[in-house]
mmCIF file of the N, C-alpha and C atoms, coordinates in Angstrom:
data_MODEL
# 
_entry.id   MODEL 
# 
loop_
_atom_site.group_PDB 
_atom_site.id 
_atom_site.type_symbol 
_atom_site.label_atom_id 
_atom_site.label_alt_id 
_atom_site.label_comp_id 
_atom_site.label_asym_id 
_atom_site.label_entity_id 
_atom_site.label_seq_id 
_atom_site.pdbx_PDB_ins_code 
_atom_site.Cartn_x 
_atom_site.Cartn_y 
_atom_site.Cartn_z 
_atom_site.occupancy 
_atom_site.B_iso_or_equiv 
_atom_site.pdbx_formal_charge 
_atom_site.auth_seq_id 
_atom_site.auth_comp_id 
_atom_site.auth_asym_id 
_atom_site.auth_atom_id 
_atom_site.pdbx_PDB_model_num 
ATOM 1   N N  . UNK A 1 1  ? -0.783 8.854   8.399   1.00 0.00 ? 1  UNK A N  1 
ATOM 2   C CA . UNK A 1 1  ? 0.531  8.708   7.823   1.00 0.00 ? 1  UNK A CA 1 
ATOM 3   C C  . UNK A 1 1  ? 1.422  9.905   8.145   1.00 0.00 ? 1  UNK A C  1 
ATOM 4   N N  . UNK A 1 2  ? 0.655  11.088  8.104   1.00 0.00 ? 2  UNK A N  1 
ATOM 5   C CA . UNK A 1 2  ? 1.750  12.343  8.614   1.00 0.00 ? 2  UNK A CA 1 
ATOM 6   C C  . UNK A 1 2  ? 2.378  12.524  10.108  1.00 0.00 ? 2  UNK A C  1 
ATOM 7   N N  . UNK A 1 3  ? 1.511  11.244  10.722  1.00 0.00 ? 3  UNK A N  1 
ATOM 8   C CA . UNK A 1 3  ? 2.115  11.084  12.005  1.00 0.00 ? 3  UNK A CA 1 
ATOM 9   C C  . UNK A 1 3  ? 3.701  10.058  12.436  1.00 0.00 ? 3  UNK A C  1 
ATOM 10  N N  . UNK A 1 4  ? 3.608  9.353   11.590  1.00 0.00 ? 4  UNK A N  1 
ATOM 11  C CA . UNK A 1 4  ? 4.707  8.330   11.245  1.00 0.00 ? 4  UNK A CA 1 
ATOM 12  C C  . UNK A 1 4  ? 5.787  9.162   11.257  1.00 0.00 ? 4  UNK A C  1 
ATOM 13  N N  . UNK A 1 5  ? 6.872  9.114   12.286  1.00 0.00 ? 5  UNK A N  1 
ATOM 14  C CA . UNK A 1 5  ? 8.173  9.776   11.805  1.00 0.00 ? 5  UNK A CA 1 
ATOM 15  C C  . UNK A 1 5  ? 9.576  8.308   11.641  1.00 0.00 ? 5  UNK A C  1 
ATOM 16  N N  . UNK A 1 6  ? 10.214 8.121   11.262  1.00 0.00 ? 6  UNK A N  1 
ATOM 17  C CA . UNK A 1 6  ? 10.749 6.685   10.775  1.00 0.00 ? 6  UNK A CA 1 
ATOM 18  C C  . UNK A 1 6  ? 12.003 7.219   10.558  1.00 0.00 ? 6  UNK A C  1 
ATOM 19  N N  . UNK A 1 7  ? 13.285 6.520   11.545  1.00 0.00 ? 7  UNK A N  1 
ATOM 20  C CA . UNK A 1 7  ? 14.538 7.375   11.309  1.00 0.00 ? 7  UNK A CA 1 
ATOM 21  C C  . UNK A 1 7  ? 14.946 6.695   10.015  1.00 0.00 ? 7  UNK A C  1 
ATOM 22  N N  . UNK A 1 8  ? 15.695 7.815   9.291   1.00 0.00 ? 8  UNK A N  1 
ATOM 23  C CA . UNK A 1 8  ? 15.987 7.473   8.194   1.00 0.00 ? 8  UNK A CA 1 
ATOM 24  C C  . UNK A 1 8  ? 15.450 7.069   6.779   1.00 0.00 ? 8  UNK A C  1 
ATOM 25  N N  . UNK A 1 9  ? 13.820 7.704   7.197   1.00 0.00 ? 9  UNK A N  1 
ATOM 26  C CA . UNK A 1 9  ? 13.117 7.707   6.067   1.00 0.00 ? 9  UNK A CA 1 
ATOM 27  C C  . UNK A 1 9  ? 12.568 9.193   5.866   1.00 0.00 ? 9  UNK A C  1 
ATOM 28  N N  . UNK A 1 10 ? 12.164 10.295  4.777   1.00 0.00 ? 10 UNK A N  1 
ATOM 29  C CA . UNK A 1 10 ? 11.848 11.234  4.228   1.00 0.00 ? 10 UNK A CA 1 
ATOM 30  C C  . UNK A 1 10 ? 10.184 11.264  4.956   1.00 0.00 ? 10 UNK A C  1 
ATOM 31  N N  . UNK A 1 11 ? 9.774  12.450  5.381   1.00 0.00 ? 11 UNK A N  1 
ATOM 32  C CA . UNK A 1 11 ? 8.489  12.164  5.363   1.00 0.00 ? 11 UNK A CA 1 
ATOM 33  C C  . UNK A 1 11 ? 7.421  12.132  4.935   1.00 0.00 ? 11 UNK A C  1 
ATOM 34  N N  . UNK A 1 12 ? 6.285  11.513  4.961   1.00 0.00 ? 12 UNK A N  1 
ATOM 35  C CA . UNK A 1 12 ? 5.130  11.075  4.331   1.00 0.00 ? 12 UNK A CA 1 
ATOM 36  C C  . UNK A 1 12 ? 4.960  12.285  2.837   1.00 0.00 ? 12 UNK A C  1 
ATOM 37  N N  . UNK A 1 13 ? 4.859  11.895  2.194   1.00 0.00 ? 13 UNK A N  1 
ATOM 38  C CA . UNK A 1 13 ? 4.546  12.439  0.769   1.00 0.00 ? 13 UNK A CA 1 
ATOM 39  C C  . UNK A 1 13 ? 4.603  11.548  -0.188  1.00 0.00 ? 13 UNK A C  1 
ATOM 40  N N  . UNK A 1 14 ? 2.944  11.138  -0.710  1.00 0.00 ? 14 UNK A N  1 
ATOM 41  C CA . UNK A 1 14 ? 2.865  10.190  -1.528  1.00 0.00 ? 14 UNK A CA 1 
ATOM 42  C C  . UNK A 1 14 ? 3.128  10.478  -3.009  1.00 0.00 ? 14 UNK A C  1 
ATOM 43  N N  . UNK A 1 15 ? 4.143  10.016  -3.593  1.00 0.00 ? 15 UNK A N  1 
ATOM 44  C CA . UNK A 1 15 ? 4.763  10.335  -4.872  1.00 0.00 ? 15 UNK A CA 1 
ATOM 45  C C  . UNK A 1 15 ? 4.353  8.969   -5.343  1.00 0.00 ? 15 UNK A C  1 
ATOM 46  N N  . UNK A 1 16 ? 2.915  8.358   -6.011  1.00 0.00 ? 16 UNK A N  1 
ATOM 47  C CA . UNK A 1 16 ? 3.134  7.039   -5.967  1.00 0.00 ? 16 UNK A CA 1 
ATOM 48  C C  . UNK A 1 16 ? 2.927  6.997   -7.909  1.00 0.00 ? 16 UNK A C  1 
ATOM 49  N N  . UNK A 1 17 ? 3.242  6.304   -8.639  1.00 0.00 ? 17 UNK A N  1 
ATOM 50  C CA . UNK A 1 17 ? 2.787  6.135   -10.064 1.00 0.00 ? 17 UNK A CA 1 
ATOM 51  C C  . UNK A 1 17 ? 2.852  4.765   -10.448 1.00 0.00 ? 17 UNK A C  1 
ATOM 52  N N  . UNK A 1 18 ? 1.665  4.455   -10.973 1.00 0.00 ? 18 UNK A N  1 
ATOM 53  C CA . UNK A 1 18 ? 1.334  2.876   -11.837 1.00 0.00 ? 18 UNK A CA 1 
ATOM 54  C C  . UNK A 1 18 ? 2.560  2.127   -11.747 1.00 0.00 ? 18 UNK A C  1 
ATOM 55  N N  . UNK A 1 19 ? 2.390  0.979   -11.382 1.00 0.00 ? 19 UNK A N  1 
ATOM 56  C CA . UNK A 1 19 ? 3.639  0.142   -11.638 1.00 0.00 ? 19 UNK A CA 1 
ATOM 57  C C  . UNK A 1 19 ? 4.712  -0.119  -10.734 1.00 0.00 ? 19 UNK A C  1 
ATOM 58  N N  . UNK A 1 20 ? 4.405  0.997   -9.654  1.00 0.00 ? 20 UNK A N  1 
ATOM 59  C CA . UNK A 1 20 ? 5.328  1.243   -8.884  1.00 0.00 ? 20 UNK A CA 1 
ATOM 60  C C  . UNK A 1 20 ? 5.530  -0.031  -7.203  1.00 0.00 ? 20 UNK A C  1 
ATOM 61  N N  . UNK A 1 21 ? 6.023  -0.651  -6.796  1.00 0.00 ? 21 UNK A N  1 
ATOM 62  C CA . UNK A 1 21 ? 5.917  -1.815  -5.797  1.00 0.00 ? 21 UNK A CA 1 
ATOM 63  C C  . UNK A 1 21 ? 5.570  -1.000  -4.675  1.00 0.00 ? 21 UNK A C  1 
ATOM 64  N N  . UNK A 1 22 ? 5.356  -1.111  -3.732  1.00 0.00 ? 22 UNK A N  1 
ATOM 65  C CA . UNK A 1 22 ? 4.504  -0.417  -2.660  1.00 0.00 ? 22 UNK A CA 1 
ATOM 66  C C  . UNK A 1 22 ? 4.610  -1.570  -1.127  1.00 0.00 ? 22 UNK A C  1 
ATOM 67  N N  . UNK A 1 23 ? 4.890  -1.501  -0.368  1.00 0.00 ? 23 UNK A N  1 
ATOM 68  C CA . UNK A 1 23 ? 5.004  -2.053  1.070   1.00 0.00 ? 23 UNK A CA 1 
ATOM 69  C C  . UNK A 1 23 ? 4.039  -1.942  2.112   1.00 0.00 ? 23 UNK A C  1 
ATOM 70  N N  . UNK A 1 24 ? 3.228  -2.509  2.473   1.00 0.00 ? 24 UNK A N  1 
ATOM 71  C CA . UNK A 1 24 ? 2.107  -1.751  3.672   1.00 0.00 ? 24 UNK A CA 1 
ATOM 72  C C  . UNK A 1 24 ? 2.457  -1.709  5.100   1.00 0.00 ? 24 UNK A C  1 
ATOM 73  N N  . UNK A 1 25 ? 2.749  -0.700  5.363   1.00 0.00 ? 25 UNK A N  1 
ATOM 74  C CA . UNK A 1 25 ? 3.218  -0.109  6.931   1.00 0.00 ? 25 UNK A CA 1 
ATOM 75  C C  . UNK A 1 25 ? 2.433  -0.385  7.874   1.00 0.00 ? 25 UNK A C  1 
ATOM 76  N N  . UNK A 1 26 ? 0.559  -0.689  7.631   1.00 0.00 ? 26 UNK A N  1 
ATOM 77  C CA . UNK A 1 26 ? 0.081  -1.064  8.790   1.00 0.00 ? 26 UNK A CA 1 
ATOM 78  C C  . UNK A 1 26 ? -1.087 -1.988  8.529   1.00 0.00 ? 26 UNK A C  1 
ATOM 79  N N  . UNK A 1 27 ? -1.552 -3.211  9.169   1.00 0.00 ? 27 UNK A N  1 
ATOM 80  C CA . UNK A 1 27 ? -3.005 -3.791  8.773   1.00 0.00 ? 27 UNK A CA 1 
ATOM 81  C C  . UNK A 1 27 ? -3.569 -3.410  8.595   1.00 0.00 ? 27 UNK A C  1 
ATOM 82  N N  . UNK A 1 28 ? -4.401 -3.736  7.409   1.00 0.00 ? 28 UNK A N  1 
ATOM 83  C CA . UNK A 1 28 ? -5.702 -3.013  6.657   1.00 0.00 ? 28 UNK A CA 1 
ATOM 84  C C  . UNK A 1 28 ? -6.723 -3.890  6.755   1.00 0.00 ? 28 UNK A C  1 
ATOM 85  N N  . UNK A 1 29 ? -6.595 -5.023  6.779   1.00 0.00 ? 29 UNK A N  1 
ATOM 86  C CA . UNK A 1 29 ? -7.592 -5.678  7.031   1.00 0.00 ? 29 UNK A CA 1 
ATOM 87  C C  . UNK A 1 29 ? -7.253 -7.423  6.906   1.00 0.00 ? 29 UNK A C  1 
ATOM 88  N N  . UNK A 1 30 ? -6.871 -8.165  8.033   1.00 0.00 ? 30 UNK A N  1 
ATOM 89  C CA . UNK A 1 30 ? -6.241 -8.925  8.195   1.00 0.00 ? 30 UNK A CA 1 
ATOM 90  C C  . UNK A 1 30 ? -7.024 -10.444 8.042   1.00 0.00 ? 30 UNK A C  1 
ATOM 91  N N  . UNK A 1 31 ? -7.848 -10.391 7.712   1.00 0.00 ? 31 UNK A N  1 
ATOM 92  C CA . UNK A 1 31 ? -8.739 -11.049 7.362   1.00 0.00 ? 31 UNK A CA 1 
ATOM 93  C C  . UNK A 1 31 ? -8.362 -11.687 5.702   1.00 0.00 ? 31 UNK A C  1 
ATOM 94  N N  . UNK A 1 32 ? -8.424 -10.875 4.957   1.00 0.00 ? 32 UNK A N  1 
ATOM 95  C CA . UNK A 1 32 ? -8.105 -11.395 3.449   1.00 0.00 ? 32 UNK A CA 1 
ATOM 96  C C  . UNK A 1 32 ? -6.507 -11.071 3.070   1.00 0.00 ? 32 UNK A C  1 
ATOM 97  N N  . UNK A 1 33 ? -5.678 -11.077 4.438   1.00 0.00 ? 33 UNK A N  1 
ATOM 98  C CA . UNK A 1 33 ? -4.630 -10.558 3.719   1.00 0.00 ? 33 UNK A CA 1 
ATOM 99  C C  . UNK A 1 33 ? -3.842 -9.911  4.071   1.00 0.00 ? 33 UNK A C  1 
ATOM 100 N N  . UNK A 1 34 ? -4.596 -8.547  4.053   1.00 0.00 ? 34 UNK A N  1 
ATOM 101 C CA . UNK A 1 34 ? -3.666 -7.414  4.198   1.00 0.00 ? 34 UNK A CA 1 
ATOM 102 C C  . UNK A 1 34 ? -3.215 -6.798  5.392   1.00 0.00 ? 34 UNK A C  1 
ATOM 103 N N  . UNK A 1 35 ? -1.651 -7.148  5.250   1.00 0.00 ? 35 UNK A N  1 
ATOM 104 C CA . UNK A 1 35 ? -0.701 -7.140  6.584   1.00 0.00 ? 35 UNK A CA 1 
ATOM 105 C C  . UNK A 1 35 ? 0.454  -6.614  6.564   1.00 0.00 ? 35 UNK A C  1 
ATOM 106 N N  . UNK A 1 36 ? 0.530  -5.787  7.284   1.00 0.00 ? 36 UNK A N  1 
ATOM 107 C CA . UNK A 1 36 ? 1.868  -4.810  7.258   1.00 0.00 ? 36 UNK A CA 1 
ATOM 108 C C  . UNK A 1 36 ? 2.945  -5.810  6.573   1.00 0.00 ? 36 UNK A C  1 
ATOM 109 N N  . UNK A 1 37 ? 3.979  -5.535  5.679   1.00 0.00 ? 37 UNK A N  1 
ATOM 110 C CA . UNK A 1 37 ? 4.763  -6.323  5.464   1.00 0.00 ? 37 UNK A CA 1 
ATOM 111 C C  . UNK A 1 37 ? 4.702  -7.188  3.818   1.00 0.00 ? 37 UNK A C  1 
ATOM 112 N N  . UNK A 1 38 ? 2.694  -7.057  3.483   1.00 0.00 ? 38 UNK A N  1 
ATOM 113 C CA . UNK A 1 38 ? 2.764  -7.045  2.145   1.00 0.00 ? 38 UNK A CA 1 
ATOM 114 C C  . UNK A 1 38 ? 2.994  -6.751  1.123   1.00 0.00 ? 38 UNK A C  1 
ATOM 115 N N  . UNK A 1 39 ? 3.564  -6.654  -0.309  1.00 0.00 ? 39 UNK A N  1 
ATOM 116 C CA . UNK A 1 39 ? 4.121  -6.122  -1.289  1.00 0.00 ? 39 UNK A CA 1 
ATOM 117 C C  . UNK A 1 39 ? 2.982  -5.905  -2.291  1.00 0.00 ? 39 UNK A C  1 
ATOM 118 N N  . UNK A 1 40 ? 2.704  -4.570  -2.754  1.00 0.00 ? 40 UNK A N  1 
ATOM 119 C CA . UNK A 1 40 ? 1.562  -4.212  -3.912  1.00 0.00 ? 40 UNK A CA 1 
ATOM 120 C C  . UNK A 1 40 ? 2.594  -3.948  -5.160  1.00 0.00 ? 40 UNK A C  1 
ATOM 121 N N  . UNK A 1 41 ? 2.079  -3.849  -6.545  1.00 0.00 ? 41 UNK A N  1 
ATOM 122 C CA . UNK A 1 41 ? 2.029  -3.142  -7.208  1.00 0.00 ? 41 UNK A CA 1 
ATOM 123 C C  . UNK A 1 41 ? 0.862  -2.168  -7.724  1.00 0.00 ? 41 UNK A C  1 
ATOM 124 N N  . UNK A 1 42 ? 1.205  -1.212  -7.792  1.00 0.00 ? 42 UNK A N  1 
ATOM 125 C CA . UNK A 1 42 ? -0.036 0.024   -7.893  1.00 0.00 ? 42 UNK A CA 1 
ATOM 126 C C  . UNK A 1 42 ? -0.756 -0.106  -9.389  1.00 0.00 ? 42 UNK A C  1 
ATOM 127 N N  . UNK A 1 43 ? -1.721 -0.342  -9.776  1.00 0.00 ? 43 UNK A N  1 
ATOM 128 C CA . UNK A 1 43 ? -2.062 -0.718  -10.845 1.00 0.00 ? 43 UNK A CA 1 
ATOM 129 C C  . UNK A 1 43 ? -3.194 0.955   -11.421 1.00 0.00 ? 43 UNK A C  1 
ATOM 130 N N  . UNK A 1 44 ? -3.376 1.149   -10.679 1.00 0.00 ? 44 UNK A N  1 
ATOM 131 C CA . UNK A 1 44 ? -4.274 2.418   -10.663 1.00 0.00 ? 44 UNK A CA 1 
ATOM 132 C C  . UNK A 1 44 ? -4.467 3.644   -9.618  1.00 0.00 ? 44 UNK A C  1 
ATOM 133 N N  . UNK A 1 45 ? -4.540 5.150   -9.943  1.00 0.00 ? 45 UNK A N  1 
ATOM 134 C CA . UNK A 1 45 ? -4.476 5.935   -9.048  1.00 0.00 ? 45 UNK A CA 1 
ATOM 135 C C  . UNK A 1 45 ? -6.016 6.518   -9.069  1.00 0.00 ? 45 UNK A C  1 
ATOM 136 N N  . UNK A 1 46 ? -6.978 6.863   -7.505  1.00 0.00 ? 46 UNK A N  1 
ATOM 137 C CA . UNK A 1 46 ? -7.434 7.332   -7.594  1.00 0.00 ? 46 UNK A CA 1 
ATOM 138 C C  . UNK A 1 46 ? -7.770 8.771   -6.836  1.00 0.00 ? 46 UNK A C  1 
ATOM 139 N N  . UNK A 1 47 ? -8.870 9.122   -6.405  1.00 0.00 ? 47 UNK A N  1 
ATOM 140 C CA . UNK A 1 47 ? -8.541 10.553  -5.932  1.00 0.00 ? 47 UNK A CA 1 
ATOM 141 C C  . UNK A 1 47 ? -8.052 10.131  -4.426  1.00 0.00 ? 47 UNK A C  1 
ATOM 142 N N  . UNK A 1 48 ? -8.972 8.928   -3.643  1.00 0.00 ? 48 UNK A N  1 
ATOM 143 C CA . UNK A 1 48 ? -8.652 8.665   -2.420  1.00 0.00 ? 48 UNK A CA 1 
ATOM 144 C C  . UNK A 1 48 ? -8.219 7.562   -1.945  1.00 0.00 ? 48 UNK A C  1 
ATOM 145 N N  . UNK A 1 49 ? -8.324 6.864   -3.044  1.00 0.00 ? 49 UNK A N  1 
ATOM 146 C CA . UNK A 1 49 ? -7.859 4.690   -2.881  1.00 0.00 ? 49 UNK A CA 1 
ATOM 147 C C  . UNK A 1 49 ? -6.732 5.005   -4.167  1.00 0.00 ? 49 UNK A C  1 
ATOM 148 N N  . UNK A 1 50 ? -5.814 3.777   -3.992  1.00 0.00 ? 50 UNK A N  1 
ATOM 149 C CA . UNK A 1 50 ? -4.850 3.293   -4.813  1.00 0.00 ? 50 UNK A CA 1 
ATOM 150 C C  . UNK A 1 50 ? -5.676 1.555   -4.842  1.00 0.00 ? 50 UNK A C  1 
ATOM 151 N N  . UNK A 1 51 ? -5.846 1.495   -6.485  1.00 0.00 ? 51 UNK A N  1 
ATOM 152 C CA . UNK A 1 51 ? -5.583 -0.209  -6.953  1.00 0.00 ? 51 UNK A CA 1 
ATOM 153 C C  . UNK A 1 51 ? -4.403 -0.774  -7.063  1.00 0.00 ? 51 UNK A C  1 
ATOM 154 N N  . UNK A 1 52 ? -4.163 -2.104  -6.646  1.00 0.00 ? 52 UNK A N  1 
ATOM 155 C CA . UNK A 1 52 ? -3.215 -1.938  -6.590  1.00 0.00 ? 52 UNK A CA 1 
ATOM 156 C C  . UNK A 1 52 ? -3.320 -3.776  -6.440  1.00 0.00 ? 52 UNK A C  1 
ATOM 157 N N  . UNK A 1 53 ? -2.156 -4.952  -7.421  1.00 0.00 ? 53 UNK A N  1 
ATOM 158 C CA . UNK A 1 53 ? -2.287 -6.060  -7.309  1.00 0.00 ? 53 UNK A CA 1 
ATOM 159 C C  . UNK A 1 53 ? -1.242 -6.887  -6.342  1.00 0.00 ? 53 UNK A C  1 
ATOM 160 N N  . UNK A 1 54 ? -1.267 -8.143  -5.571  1.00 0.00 ? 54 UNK A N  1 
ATOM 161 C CA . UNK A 1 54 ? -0.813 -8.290  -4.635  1.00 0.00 ? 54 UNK A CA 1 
ATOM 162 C C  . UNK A 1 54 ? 0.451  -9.262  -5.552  1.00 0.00 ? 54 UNK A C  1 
ATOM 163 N N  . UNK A 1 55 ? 1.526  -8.476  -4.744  1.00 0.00 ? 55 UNK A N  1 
ATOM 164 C CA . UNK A 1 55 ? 2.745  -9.490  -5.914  1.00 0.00 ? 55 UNK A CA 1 
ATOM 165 C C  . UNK A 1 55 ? 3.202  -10.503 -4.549  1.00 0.00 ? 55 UNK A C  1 
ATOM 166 N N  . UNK A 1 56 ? 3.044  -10.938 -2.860  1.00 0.00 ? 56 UNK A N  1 
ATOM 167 C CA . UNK A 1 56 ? 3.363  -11.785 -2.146  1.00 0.00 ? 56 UNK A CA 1 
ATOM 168 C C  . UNK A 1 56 ? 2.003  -11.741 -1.332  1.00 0.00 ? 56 UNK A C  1 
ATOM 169 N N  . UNK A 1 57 ? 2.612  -12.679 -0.534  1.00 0.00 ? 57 UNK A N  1 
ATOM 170 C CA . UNK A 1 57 ? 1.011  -13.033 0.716   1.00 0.00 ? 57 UNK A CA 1 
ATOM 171 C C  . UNK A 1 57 ? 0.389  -13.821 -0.208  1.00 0.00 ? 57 UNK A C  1 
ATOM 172 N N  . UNK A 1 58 ? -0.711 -14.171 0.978   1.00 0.00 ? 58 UNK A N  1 
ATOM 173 C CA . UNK A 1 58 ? -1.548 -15.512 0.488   1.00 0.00 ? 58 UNK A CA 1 
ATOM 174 C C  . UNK A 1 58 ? -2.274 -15.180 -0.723  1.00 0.00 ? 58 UNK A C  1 
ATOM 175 N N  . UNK A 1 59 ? -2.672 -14.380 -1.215  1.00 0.00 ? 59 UNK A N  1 
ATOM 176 C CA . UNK A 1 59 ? -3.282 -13.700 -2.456  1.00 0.00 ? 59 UNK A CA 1 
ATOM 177 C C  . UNK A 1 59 ? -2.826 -13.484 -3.538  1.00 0.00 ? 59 UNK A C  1 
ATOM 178 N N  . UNK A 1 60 ? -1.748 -13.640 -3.868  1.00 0.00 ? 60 UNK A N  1 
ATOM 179 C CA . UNK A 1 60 ? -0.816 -13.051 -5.061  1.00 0.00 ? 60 UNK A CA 1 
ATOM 180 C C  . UNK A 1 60 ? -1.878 -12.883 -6.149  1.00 0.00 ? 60 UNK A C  1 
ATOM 181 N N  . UNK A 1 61 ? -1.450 -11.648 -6.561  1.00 0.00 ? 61 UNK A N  1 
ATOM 182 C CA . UNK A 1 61 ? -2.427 -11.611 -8.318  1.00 0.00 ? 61 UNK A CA 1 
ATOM 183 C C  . UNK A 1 61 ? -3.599 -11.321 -7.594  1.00 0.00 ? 61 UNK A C  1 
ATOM 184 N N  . UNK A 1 62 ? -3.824 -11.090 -6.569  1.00 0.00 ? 62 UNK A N  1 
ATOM 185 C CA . UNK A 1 62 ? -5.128 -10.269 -6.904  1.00 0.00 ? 62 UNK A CA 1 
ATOM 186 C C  . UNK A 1 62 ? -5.646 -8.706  -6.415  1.00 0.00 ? 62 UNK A C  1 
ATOM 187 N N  . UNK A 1 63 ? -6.420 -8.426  -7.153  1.00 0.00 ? 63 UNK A N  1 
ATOM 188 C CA . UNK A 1 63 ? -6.566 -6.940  -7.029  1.00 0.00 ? 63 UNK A CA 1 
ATOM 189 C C  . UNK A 1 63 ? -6.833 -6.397  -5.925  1.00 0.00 ? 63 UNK A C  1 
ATOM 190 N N  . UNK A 1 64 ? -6.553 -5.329  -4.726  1.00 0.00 ? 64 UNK A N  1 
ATOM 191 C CA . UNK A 1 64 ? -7.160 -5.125  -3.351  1.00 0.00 ? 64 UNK A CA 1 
ATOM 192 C C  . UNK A 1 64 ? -6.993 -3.624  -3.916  1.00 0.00 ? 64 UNK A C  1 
ATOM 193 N N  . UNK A 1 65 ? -7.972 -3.168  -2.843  1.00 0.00 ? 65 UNK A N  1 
ATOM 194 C CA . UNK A 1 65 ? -8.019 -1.071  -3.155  1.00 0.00 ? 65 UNK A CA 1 
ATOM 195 C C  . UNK A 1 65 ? -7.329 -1.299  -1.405  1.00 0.00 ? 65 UNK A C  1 
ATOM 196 N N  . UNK A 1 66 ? -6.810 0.211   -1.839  1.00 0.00 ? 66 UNK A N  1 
ATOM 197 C CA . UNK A 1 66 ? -6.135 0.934   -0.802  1.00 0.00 ? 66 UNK A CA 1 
ATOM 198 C C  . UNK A 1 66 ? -6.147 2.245   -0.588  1.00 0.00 ? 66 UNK A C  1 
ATOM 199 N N  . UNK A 1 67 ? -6.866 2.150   0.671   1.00 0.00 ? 67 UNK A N  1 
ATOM 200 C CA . UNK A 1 67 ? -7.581 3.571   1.172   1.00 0.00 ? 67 UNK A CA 1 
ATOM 201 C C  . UNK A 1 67 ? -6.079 4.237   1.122   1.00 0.00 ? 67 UNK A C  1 
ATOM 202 N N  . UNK A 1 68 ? -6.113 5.864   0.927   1.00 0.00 ? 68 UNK A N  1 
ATOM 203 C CA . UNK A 1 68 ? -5.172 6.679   1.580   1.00 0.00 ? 68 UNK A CA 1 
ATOM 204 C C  . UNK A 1 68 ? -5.740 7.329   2.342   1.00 0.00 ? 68 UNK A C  1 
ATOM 205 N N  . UNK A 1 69 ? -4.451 7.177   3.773   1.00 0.00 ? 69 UNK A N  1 
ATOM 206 C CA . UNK A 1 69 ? -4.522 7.341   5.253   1.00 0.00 ? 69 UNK A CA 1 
ATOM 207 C C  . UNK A 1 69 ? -3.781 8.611   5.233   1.00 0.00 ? 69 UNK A C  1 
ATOM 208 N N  . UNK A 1 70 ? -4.851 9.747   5.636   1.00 0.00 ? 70 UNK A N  1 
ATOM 209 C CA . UNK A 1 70 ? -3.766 10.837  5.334   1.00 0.00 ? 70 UNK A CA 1 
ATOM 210 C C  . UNK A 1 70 ? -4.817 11.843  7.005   1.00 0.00 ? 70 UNK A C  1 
# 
């Protein structure tokens, strides 16, 4: 993620807290889902994954972890 430079966006520094909607910038695993372009809400923080429930995509409502890519 610290490699990502994106005009007109701030760079990588995850400021993320519960509740918060969340966007995924790259496939995580495209198989059940998860595809750049999906919408989370963060339901939980941990030291190295975010929980986090799927509010679009074929899954809605359900829970996926999310590694942080750092």
């Amino acid at each position: 993620m610290h490699s990502l430079k994106i005009l007109g966006l701030s760079d990588h520094c995850p400021n993320l807290k519960v509740g918060a909607p969340v966007t995924l910038l790259r496939i995580l695993n495209q198989s059940i889902g998860l595809c750049n372009g999906n919408r989370l809400i963060v339901s939980k923080m941990g030291d190295r994954v975010v929980d986090a429930k799927e509010i679009c995509g074929p899954n809605v409502g359900e829970t996926v972890l999310v590694p942080e890519l750092i």
